[in-house]
Backbone bond lengths (Angstrom), bond angles and torsions (degrees), N, CA, C in turn:
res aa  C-N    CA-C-N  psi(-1)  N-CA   C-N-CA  omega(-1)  CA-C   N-CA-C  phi
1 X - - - 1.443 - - 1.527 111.21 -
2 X 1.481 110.14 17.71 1.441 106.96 178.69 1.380 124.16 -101.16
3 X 1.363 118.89 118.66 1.691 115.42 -140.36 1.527 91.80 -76.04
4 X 1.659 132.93 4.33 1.537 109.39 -156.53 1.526 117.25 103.07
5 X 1.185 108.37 169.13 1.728 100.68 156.56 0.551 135.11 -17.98
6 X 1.880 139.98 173.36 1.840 133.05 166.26 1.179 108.84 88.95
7 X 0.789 92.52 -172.59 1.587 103.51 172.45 1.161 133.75 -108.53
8 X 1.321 126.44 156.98 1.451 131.00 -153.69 1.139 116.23 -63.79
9 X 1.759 133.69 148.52 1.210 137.05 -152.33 2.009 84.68 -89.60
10 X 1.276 98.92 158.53 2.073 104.75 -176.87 1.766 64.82 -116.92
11 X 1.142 163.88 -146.17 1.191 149.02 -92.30 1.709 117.35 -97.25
12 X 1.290 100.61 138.20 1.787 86.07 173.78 1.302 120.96 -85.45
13 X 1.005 124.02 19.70 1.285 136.32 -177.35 1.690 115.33 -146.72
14 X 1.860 100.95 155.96 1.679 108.60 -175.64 1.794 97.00 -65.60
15 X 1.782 75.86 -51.56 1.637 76.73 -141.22 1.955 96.63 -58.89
16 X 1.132 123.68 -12.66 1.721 116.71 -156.32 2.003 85.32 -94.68
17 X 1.272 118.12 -14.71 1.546 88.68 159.68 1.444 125.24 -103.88
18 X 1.835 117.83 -1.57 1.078 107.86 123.79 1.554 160.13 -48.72
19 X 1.148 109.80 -5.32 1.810 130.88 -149.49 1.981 69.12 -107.52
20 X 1.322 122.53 -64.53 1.652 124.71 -149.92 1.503 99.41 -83.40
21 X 1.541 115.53 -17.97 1.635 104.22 162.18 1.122 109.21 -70.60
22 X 1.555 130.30 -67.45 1.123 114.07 173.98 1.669 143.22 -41.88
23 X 1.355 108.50 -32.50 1.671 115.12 168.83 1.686 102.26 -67.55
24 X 1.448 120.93 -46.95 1.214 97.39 -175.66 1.609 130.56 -92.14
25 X 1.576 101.33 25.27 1.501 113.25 170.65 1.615 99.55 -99.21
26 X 1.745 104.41 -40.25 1.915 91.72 179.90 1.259 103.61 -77.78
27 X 1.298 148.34 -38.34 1.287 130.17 149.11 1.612 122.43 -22.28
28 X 1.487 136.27 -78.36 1.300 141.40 159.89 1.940 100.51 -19.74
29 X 0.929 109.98 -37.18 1.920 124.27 -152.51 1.928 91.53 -64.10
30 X 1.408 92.97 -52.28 1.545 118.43 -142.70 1.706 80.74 -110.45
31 X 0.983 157.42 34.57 1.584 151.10 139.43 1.342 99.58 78.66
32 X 1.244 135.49 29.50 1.484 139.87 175.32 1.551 126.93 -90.08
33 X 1.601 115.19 93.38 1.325 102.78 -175.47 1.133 119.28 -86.75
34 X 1.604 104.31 163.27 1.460 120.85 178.52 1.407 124.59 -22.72
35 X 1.166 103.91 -35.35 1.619 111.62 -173.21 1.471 122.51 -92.73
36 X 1.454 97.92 -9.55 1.590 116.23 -170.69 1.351 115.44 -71.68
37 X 1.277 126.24 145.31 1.283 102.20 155.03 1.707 114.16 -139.19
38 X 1.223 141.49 164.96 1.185 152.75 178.83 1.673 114.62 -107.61
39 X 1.194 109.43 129.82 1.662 114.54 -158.11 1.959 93.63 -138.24
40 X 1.148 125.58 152.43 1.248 124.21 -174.21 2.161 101.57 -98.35
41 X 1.622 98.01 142.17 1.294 98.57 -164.04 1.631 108.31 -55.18
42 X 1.586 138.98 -21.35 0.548 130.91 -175.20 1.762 112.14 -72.77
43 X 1.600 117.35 -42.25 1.156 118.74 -169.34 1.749 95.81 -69.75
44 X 1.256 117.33 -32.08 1.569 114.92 -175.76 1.683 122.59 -52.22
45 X 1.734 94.36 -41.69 1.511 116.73 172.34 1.353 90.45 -67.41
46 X 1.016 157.77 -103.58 1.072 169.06 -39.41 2.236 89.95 -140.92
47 X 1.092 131.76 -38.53 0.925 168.93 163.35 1.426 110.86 -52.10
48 X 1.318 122.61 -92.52 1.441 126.74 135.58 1.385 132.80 -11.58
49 X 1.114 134.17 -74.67 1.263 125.08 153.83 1.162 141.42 -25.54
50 X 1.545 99.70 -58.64 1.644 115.54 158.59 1.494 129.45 -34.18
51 X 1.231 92.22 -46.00 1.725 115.78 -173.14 1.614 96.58 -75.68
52 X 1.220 111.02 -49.43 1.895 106.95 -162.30 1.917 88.20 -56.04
53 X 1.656 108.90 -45.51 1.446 108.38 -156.27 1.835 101.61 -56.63
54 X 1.438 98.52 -68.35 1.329 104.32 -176.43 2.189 117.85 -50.24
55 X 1.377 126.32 -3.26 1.241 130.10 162.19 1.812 111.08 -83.51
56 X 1.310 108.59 -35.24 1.301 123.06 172.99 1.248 122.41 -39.68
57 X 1.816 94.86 -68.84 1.338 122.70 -176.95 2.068 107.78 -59.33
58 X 0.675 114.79 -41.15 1.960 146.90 -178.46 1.726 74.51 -60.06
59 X 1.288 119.86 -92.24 1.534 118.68 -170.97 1.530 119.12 -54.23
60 X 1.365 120.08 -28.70 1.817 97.56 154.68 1.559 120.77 -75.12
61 X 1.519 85.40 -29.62 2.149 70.49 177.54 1.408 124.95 -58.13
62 X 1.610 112.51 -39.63 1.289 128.93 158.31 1.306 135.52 -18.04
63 X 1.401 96.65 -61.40 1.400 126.95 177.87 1.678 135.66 -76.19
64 X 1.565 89.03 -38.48 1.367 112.69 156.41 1.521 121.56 -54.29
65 X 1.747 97.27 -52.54 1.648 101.04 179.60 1.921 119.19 -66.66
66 X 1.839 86.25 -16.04 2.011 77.51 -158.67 1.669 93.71 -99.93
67 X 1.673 116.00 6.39 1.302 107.42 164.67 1.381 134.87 -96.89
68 X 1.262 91.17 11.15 1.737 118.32 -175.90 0.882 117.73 56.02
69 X 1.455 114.39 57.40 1.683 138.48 153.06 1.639 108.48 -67.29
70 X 1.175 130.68 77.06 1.995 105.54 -142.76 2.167 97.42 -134.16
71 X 1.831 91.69 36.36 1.071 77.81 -178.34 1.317 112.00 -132.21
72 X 1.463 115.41 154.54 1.604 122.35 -161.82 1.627 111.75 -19.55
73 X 0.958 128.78 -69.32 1.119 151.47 -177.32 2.010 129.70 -59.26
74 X 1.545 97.81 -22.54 1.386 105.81 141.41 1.620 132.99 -107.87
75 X 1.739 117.05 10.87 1.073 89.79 150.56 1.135 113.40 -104.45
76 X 1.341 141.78 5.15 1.424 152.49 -175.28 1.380 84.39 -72.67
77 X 1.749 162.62 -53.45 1.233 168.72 -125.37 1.706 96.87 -119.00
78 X 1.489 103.78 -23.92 1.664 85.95 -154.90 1.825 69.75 -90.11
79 X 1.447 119.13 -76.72 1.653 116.37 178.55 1.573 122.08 -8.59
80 X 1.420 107.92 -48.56 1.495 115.79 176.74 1.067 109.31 -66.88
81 X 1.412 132.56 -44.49 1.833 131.31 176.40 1.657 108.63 -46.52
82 X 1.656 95.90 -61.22 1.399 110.94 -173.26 1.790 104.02 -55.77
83 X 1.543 123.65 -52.72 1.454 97.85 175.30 1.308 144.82 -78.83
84 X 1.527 113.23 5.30 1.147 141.89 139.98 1.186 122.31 -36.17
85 X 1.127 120.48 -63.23 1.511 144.54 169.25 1.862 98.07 -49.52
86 X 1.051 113.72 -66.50 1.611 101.31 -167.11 1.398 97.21 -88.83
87 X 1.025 155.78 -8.17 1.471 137.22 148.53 2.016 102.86 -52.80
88 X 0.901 90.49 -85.45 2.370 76.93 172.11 1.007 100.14 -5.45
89 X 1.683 137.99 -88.88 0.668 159.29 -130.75 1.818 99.35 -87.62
90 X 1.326 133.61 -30.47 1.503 119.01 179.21 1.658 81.31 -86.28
91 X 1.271 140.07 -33.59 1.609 112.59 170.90 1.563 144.90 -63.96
92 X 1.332 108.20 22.03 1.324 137.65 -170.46 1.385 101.94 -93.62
93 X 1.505 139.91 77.72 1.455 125.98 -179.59 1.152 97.09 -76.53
94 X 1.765 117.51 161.63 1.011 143.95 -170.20 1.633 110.20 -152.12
95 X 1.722 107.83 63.22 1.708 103.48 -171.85 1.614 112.69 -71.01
96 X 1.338 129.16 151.89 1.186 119.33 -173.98 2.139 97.28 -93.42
97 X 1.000 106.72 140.62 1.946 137.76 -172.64 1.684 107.25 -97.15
98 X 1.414 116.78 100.91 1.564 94.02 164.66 1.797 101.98 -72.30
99 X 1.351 95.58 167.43 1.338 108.04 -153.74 2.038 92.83 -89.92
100 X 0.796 132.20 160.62 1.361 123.54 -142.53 1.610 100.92 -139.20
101 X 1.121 131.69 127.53 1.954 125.71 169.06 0.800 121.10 -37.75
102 X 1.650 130.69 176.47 1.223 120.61 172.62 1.443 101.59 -99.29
């Protein structure tokens, strides 16, 4: 797959840098910048939530620690809350969608 000289191919495929011209012309189409992105309301909720839980969890550990809970065995409980919290939250997929015609 090594084209030779130059520089390196950005897709290994025709058709898949066709697939990203086209998303980023219906993007251009539909007022969508580069930086933007579009996520489905469910994954957003789903997303959201996550985040409130895992800030939660961050603010009992906090709290736990600055009330001088300071012993082996509660931060082993407070750590476990908190990675709890970001496991939810690494289960949140977020696949990327070329953007599709009407």
């Amino acid at each position: 797959m090594n084209p030779g000289p130059g520089r390196k191919r950005r897709y290994c495929r025709t058709s898949h840098r066709q697939r990203a011209y086209e998303a980023r012309r219906e993007a251009d189409r539909r007022g969508i910048g580069p930086d933007e992105v579009i996520i489905g309301r469910r994954t957003w909720e789903s997303l959201r939530d996550a985040l409130i839980r895992l800030e939660a969890a961050a603010e009992d550990v906090a709290g736990d620690v600055l009330a001088g809970r300071q012993t082996k065995q509660a931060y082993v409980e407070a750590l476990a809350h908190l990675s709890n919290a970001v496991r939810t939250l690494q289960d949140v997929a977020v696949e990327p969608i070329a953007v599709g015609g009407e």
